[in-house]
C-alpha positions, 0 to 999 in steps of 0.5 A: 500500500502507498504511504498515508493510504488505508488498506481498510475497505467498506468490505473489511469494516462489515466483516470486522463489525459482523466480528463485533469489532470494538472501534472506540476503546476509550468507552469500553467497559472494565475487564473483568480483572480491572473490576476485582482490582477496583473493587479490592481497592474500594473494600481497602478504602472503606476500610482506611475510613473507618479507620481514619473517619476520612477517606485522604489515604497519601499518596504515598501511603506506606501501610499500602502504597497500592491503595495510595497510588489508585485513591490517586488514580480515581482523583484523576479519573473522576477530572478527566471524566468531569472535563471531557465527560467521557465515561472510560475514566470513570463511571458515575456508579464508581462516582457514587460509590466514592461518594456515599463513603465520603471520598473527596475529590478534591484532596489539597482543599480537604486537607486545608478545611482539616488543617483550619478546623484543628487551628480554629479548635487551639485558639 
């Protein structure tokens, strides 16, 4: 084939759909191994909360860094979903579920709030 030319014909489109072919794979849905893993993660998170009364897990959370790194990953997720409204990032029931526990989305101001509370409390 010459360069810049697609050897993609109508023909092959129809045969790969018949296949059930995938075009967009930033809207496909979470294999069935990410899903364990995000649920592992949300069962490790409720835990952390009961625990802590808030769901501010660090970063770099030395008990276990994998929880820190994906409370870090759904932060990201849940803003590129917000600002391009593309459901891969995150899913709304995901969304809800962060929610009903208590997750803050936007950590830096949470923290702050905590830090102004327990000021205000000294004085």
């Amino acid at each position: 084939s010459k360069k810049g030319k697609s050897s993609m014909t109508p023909e092959r489109i129809k045969l790969l759909e018949k296949l059930g072919f995938v075009w967009k794979v930033h809207n496909r849905q979470p294999t069935q191994k990410e899903e364990q893993i995000w649920r592992k993660r949300y069962k490790e998170l409720k835990e952390y909360q009961s625990e802590h009364d808030d769901c501010l897990v660090p970063q770099m959370y030395p008990l276990n860094p994998a929880l820190g790194k994906w409370v870090s990953k759904q932060r990201v997720k849940y803003s590129l979903w917000k600002n391009k409204n593309d459901k891969f990032y995150i899913t709304p029931k995901r969304i809800e579920l962060l929610e009903r526990i208590g997750f803050v989305w936007n950590a830096r101001e949470a923290i702050l709030e905590t830090k102004n509370r327990r000021v205000g409390k000294l004085s």
